[in-house]
N, C-alpha and C positions, 0 to 999 in steps of 0.2 A: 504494500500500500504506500504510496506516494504520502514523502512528509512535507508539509506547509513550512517552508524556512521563514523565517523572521529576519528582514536584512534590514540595512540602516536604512534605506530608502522607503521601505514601508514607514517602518517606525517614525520616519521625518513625515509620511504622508498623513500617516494617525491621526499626529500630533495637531500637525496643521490644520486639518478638517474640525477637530476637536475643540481646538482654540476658536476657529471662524465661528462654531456652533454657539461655544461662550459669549465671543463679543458681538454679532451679529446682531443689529438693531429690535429691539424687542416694542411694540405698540405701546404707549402707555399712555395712560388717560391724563388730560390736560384740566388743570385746575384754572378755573376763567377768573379768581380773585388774583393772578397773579400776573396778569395781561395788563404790558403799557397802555396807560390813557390815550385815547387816538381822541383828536381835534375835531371838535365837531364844527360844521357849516351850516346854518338856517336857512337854506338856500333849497328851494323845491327840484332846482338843477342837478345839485352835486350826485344824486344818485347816476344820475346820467352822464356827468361830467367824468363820476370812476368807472363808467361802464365802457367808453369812448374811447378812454386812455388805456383798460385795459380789456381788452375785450376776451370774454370768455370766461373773463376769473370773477367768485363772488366776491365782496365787502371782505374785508381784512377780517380775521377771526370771527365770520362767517358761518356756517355749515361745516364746524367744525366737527368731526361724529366721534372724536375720542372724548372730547368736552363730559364733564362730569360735574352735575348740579352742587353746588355748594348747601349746607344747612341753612344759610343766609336768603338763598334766591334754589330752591328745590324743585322748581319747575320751569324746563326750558320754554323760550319764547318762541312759535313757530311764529313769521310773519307774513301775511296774504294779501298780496297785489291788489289793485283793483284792474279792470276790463284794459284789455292792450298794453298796459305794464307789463312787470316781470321782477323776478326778486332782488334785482340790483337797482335800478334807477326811479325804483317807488320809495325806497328806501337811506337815501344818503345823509337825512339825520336820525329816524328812526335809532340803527343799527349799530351807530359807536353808540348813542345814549344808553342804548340795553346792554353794549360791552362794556362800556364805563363803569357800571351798575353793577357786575359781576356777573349778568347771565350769561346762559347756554342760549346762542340762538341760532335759530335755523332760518331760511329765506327761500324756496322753492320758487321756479318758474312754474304755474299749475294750467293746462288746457292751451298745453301751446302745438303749432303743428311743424312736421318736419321740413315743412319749406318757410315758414318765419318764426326760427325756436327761440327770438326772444320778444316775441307778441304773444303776451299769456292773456288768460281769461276769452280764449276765443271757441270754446266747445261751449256743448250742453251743460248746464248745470249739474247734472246727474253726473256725466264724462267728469265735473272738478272733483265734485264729492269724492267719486269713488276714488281717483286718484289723491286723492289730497287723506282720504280714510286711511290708504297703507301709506301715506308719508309719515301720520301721524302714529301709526304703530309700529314704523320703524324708529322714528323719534325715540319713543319711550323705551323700545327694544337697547336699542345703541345708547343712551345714557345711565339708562334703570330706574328710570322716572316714572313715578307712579299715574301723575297726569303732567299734563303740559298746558298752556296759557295759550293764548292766541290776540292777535291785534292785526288785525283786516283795514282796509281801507278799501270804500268802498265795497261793490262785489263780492270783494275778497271777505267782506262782513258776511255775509251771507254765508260763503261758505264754510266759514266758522263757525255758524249759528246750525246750520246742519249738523255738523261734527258733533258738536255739544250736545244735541238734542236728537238727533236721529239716529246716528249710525255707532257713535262712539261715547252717549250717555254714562259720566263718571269719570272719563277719563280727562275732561276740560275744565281748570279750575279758573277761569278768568277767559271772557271773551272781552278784549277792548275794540270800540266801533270807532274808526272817524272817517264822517258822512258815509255811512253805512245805511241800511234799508232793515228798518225791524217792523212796520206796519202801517205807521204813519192814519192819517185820514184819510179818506176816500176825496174829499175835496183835494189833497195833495199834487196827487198825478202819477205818476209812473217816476222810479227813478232815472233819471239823465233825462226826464222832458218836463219838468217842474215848470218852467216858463212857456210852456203850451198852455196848461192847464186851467186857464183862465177862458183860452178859446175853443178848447176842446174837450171834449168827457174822456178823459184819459185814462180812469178807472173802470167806466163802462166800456170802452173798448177792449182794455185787458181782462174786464170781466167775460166779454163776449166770445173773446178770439184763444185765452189760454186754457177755458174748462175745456174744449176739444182739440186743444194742441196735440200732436203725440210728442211722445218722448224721442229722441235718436237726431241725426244728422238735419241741418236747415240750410237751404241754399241760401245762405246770408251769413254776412259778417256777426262775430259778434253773439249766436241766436243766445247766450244767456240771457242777454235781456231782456228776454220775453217771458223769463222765468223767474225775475226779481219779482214776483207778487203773489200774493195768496190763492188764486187762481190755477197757476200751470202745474203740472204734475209732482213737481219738488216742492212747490210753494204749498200745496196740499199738504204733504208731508211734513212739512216745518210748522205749519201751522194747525197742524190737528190740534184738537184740541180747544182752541179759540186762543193759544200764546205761541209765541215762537221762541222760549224761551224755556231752560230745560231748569226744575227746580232746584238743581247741587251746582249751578254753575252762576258763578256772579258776571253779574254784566256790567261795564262803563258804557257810555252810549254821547259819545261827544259831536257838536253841528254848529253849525257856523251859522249862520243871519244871512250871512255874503252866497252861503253854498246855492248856486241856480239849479245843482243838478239833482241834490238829494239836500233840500232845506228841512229845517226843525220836524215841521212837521210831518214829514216820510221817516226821518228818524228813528222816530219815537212814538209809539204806541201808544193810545190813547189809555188811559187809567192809570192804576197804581199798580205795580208789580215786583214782589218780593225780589228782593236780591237784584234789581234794576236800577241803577243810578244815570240820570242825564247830566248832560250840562250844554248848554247853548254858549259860546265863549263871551256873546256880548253880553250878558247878564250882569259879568264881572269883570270883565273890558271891555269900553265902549271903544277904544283905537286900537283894538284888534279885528282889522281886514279882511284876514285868512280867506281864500273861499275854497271849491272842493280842493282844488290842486295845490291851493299852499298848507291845507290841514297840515299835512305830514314834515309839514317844515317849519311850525308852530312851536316857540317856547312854552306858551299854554298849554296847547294841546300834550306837549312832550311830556311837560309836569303832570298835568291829571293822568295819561296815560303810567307813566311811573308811578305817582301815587296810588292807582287801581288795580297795578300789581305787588304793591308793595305798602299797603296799607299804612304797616308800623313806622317806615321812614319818608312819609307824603310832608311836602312842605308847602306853601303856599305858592299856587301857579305865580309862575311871571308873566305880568299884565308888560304887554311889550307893541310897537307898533309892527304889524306885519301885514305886507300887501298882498293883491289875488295875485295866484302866479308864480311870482318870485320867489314869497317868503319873508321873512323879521329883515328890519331895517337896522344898519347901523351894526358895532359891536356890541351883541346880546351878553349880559349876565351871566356869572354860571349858576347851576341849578341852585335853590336854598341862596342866595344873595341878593336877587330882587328886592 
């Protein structure tokens, strides 16, 4: 029987293999309290501006999947576009303010197609949900987070407001809305045509055209919008019940004066509802501007936002000037110095 000799050249091979196996980079979870401060911009642009410059990559510590929730902030922040956005240039002050803060966040492109993959929000509502259902169970998966939080803008509201109450009941502990669509008045109008709605029954027509909508593909841009309301097949669902709003999950529900597309009263659901918190921003700044497109670039907005996930360290919004569009005028405050 043939003997196995042992030569130096094995032995240097062993060893070497051995050693690579030791040092060899090993994944390890990134604690998010220990991430430089990044600068933030009040600029509705700057998401766009870091999408431009680099294109492909998300926001800086980002969709990080090793990120591991601290005892301080235990639930990551998924963040949801609204219509033809995408998870980078709806968000360029959103996302250092929630990294500054210590979270885990995540930023998904959701309902985008393979020929313009960073135009999101362009399927069915049903096509977000579903996919946006296994983002968020990989979320929880990949951190160990028992729920997760969520902050939509626009659209992106809605389909948060599913999440919570339809498909993934339990597992959302904080929905934040700005100018988001939770029921509003029939006087209202339809979301994105609020300044119609004076010339035209815009609730009766969505009344009319969404109870026999079907569900699936629309030769048209955009066809969520037809499913922003109580009517269409998802809106059904979200609203069974007579709420759109799921009882373990708390809600912020922030609206501008200024917003033409989704004002106060689309908002915000008429009555009173547990675990529902509004706020209109001119209530308590009247030289806050903001309209849909500069919410998300709002000192205000940024603070109640923070404050409604983080209840025990809320300080008082900064009352700041900010224009439609743009965004805050001038060098803004940091947060708690207003």
């Amino acid at each position: 029987m043939p003997r196995f000799r042992v030569t130096l050249p094995l032995l240097t091979a062993v060893a070497s293999t051995a050693l690579a196996l030791v040092s060899a980079p090993v994944a390890s979870a990134s604690d998010p309290a220990t991430r430089p401060a990044q600068p933030i911009s009040y600029t509705a642009e700057a998401g766009g501006v870091h999408q431009l410059t680099n294109p492909g990559q998300p926001w800086p510590g980002v969709d990080d999947w090793s990120c591991r929730p601290t005892a301080e902030h235990p639930r990551p922040v998924i963040l949801l576009h609204g219509t033809g956005a995408n998870g980078v240039n709806n968000w360029g002050t959103v996302a250092p303010s929630l990294l500054n803060e210590g979270y885990c966040v995540f930023s998904p492109t959701y309902g985008a197609t393979p020929l313009f993959p960073g135009i999101g929000g362009a399927l069915r509502m049903s096509d977000h949900v579903a996919e946006m259902t296994a983002y968020l169970d990989g979320v929880l998966a990949a951190t160990g987070a028992e729920q997760a939080d969520m902050v939509g803008h626009s659209q992106g509201v809605t389909v948060g407001m599913h999440l919570s109450k339809v498909t993934r009941p339990g597992r959302i502990g904080t929905v934040v809305s700005l100018g988001g669509f939770a029921g509003g008045t029939a006087e209202a109008g339809l979301p994105g045509l609020a300044s119609l709605s004076p010339m035209v029954d815009l609730e009766g027509m969505a009344a009319e055209s969404s109870r026999g909508l079907p569900d699936g593909p629309l030769p048209m841009p955009f066809p969520a919008m037809l499913d922003i309301n109580e009517h269409s097949p998802t809106g059904r669902l979200l609203f069974a019940g007579g709420t759109p709003f799921d009882p373990g999950t708390r809600y912020t529900l922030i609206a501008s004066a200024y917003d033409g597309l989704v004002p106060p009263a689309m908002s915000f659901p008429e009555g009173d509802h547990p675990g529902v918190t509004t706020h209109v921003l001119q209530d308590t700044c009247a030289q806050n501007g903001a309209d849909h497109a500069a919410l998300y670039a709002d000192p205000q907005t940024l603070d109640l936002m923070l404050n409604a996930l983080d209840p025990e360290a809320a300080v008082t919004p900064r009352c700041w000037p900010t224009t439609p569009i743009l965004g805050a005028l001038g060098a803004v405050p940091p947060r708690g110095k207003a």
